[in-house]
C-alpha positions in Angstrom: 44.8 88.9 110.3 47.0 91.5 108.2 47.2 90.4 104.5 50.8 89.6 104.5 52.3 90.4 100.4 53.7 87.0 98.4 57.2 87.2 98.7 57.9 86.6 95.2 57.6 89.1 93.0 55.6 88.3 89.7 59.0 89.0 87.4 62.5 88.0 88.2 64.6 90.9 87.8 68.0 91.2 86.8 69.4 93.1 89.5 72.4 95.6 88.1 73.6 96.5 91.9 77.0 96.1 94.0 75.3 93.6 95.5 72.8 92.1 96.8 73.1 90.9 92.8 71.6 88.6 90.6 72.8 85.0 91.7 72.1 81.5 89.9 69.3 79.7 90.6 71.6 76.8 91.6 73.1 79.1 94.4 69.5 79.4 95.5 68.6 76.3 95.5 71.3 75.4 98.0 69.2 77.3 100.5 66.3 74.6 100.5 68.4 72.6 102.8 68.0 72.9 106.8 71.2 72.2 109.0 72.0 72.6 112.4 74.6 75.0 113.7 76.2 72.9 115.8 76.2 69.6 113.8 79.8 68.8 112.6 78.1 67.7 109.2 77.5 71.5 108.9 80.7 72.6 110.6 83.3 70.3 109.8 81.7 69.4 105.9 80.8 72.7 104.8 82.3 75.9 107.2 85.6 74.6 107.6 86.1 74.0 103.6 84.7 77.7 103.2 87.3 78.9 105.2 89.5 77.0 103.9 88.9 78.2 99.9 88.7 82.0 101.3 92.2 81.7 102.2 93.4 80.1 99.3 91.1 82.5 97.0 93.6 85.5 98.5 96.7 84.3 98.5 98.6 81.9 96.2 101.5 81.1 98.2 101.2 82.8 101.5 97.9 80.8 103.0 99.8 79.5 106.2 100.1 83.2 107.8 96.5 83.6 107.2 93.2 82.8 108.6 89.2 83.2 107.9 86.6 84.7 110.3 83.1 84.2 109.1 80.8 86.4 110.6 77.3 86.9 110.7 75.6 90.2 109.8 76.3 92.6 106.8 79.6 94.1 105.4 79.2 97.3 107.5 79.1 95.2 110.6 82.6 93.1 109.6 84.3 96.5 108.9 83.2 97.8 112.5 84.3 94.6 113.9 87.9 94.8 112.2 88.3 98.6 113.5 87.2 97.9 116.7 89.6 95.0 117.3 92.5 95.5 115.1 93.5 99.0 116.4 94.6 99.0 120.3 94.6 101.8 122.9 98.5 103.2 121.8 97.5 102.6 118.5 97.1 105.1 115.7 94.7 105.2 112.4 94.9 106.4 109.3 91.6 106.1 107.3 91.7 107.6 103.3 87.9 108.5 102.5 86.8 109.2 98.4 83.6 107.9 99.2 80.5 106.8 101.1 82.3 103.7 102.2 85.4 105.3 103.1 83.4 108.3 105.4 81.4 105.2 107.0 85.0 103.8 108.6 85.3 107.5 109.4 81.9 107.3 111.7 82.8 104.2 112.9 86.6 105.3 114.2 84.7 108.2 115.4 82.2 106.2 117.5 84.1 103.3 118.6 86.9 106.3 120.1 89.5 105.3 117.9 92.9 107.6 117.8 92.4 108.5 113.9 92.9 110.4 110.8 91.3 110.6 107.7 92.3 112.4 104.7 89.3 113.8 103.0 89.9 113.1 98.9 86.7 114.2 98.2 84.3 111.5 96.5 85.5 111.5 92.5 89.3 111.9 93.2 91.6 109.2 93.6 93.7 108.8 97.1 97.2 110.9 96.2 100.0 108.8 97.3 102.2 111.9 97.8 99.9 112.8 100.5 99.4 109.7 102.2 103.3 109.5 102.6 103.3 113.3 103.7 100.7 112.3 106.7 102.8 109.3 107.4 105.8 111.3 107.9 104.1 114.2 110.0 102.5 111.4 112.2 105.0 108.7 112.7 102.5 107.6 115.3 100.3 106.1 113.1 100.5 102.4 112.9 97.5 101.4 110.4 96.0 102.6 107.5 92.8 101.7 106.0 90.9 102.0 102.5 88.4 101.0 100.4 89.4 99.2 97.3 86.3 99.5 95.3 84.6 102.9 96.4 80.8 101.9 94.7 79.7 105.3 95.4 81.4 106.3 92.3 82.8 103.1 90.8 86.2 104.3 91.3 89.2 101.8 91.8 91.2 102.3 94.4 95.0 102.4 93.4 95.8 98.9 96.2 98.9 98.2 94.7 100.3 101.1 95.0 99.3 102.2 98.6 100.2 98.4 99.5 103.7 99.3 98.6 103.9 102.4 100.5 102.3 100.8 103.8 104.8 97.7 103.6 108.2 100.2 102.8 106.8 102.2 106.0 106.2 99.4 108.4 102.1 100.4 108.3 99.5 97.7 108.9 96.9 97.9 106.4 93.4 97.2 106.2 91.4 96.6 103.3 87.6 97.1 102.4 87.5 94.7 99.4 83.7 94.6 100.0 82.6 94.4 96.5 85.7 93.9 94.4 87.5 90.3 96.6 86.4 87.6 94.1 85.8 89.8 91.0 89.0 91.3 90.8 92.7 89.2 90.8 94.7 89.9 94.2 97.3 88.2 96.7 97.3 90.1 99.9 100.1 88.1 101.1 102.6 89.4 98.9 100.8 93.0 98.9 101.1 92.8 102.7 97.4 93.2 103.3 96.6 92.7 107.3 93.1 92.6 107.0 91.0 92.2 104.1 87.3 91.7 104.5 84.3 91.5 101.9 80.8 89.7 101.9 78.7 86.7 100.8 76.7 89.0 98.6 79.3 90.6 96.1 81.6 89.1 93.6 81.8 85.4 95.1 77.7 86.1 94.0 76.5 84.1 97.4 73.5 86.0 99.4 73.2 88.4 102.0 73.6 87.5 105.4 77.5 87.1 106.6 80.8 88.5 105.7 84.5 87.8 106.8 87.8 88.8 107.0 90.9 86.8 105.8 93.9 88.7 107.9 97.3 87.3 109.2 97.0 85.1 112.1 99.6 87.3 114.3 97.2 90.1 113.7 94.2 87.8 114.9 96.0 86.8 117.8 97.0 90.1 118.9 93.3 91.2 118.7 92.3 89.4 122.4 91.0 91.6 124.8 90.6 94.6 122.2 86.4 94.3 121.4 84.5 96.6 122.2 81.5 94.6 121.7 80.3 91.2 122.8 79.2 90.1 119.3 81.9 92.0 117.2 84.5 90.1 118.6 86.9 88.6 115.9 89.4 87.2 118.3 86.5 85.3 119.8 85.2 84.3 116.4 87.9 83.3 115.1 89.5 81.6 118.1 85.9 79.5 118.3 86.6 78.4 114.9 89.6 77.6 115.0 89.7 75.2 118.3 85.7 74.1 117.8 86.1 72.4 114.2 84.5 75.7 112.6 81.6 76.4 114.9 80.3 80.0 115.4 79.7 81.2 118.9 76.2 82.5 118.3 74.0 81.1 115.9 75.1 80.3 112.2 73.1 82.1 109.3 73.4 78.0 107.9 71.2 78.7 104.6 73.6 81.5 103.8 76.5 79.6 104.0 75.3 76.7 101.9 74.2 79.0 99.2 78.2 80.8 99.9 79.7 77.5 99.5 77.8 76.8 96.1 78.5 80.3 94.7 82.2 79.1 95.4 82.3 75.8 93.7 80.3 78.3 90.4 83.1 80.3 91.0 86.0 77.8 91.1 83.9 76.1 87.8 83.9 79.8 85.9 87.8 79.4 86.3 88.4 81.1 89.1 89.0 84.8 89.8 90.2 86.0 86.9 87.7 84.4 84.6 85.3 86.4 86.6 87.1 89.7 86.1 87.3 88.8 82.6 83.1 88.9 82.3 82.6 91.4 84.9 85.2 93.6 82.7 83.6 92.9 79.2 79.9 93.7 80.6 81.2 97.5 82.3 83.4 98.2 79.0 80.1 97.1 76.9 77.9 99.0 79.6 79.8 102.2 79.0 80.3 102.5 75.5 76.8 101.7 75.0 75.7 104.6 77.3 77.5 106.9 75.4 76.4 105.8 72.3 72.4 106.5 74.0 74.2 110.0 75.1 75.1 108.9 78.9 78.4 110.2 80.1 79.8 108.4 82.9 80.7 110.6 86.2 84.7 109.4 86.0 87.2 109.3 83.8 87.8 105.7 82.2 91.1 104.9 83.5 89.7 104.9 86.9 86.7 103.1 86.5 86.3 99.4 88.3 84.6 96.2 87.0 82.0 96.3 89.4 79.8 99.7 89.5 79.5 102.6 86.5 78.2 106.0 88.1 76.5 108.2 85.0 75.3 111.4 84.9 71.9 112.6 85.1 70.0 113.4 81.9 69.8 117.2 81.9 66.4 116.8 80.1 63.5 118.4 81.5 61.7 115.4 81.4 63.9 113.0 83.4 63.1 111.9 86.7 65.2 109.1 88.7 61.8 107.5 90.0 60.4 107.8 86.5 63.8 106.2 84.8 63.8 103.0 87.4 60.1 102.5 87.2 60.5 102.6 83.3 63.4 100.2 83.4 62.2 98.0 86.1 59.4 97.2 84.2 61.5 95.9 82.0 62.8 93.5 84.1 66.0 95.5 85.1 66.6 97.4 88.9 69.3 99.6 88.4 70.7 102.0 91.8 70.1 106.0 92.4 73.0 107.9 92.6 75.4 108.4 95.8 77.7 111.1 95.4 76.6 114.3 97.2 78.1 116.9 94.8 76.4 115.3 91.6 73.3 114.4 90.2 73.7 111.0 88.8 72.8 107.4 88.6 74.7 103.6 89.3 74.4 100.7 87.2 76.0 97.8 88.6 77.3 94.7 86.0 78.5 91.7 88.6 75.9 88.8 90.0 75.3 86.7 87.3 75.1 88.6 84.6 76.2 88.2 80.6 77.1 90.3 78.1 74.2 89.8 76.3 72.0 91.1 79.1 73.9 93.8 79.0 72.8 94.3 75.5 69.3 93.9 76.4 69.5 96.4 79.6 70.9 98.9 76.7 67.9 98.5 74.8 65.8 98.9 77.9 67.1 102.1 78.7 66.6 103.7 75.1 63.1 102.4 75.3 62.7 104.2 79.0 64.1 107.9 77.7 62.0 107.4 74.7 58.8 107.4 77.1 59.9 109.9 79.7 61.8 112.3 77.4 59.5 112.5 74.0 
């Protein structure tokens, strides 16, 4: 028989990522329980009140038009699901791309056949609202837009509020990619107008990988029958199962992942909520930054524009510095930092959400001046 590996690694490391992230040892814990995905113990007792809380979590005072779809796989999956419901046959796209994320919808409209356009931003500029409104006007056709709010390839943060506004004085449907900022960053997508919004276990609400979901009106739920183009990436079927079947899943639940989920919620609600949460995650990226800079890091963006979430830095121009020598140096240290993304620039991420502290920011500063002191002497 093949020697299979332990699958615990000999040193828990502080993962500095847009997610899978660090989580509490009490959200893991939750996972040592086994349920069945059909018993109404499961259902009723633990889905329903996740649902529930989601809706509540993104809007204050507008949670009767809205609804929760839980489904199983990764982010990327729930933002194919969305676009390949949400948009029917006479229907028309608009899709703003500064990033990784935002060219993935891109592939996805491409391959699913949807009627589309993207504007192209490039991957360190912010969307230009003057040039969303021009394509608006040119295309009067278009009837949704969609957008990342947190664009981790660079850390950027979206300008939501302001494209929200636009989209609800023009009648546009939007869609939102709050992947990794829904949980760590204040919002009500009722009164911005949001359609769709969907994120993931794994990212602010600091749950685990396995399932996303989508909170979106319930007109716009209902009016997505008959549109999948997929058996499994249904969301009207999803979501009409829940609804009518006390919160059961058509196909089989990822139950340890939502027990953890539910936890991380209950952390979250005791943290005080969302904006006790963008109150840490903001202290540990404004400490993260200013302590790069002090070590002679300069960040790929201009302040203003960063999020909470991610930091993008440029690459040491040091002869010495490698990326797989930096991350073995640091990881040795306990801390797993994330290469860079951006095509036009060599650089690095360093993620500060998951349970994380200031103070471990601190100590990830000090790790990194030990690393350049033994790969750039």
């Amino acid at each position: 028989m093949t020697e299979i590996p332990a699958a615990r690694p000999a040193v828990d490391y502080l993962l500095l990522t847009p997610g899978p992230l660090t989580t509490t040892a009490t959200v893991r814990a939750a996972m040592l329980q086994d349920s069945c995905t059909w018993d109404s113990d499961y259902n009723l007792g633990v889905v329903e009140p996740v649902r529930r809380e989601l809706v509540r979590l993104a809007t204050a005072r507008h949670g009767a038009d809205y609804s929760c779809v839980l489904l199983q796989g990764s982010g990327t999956y729930v933002v194919e699901c969305v676009l390949g419901c949400a948009i029917g046959k006479q229907e028309r796209l608009l899709i703003i791309n500064n990033g990784a994320y935002g060219a993935r919808m891109v592939e996805m409209a491409r391959l699913l056949g949807l009627n589309h356009l993207e504007i192209d931003c490039g991957e360190t500029q912010r969307p230009n609202l003057a040039e969303i409104e021009q394509q608006l006007i040119a295309h009067p056709d278009i009837t949704h837009l969609a957008m990342v709010h947190c664009e981790t390839t660079t850390g950027m943060l979206n300008p939501l509020d302001e494209v929200a506004a636009l989209c609800r004085l023009r009648g546009i449907r939007l869609i939102v990619d709050a992947m990794s900022s829904f949980g760590g960053i204040p919002m009500d997508i009722g009164e911005l107008g949001v359609e769709f919004l969907i994120s993931s276990a794994n990212k602010c609400i600091q749950g685990v990988p396995g399932f996303g979901f989508v909170v979106a009106r319930r007109r716009a739920l209902e009016a997505c029958a008959g549109r999948a183009r997929s058996l499994s990436l249904d969301l009207h079927g999803q979501w009409h199962a829940m609804e009518t079947q006390g919160g059961k899943w058509r196909f089989t639940s990822p139950t340890h992942v939502v027990l953890a989920f539910a936890q991380a919620l209950r952390e979250l609600e005791l943290e005080g909520g969302i904006s006790a949460r963008h109150r840490r995650y903001s202290e540990n990226q404004q400490r993260l930054v200013e302590g790069m800079e002090r070590l002679g890091f300069r960040p790929l963006l201009a302040r203003h524009w960063h999020s909470p979430i991610i930091t993008a830095f440029h690459s040491p121009t040091h002869p010495g510095y490698r990326f797989a020598d930096f991350y073995q140096a640091l990881k040795g240290q306990g801390f797993v930092i994330y290469p860079g993304k951006v095509s036009q620039a060599d650089c690095f991420r360093i993620g500060n959400i998951g349970d994380v502290s200031p103070a471990q920011i601190d100590a990830l500063l000090a790790a990194v001046a030990k690393a350049c002191e033994q790969i750039m002497a």
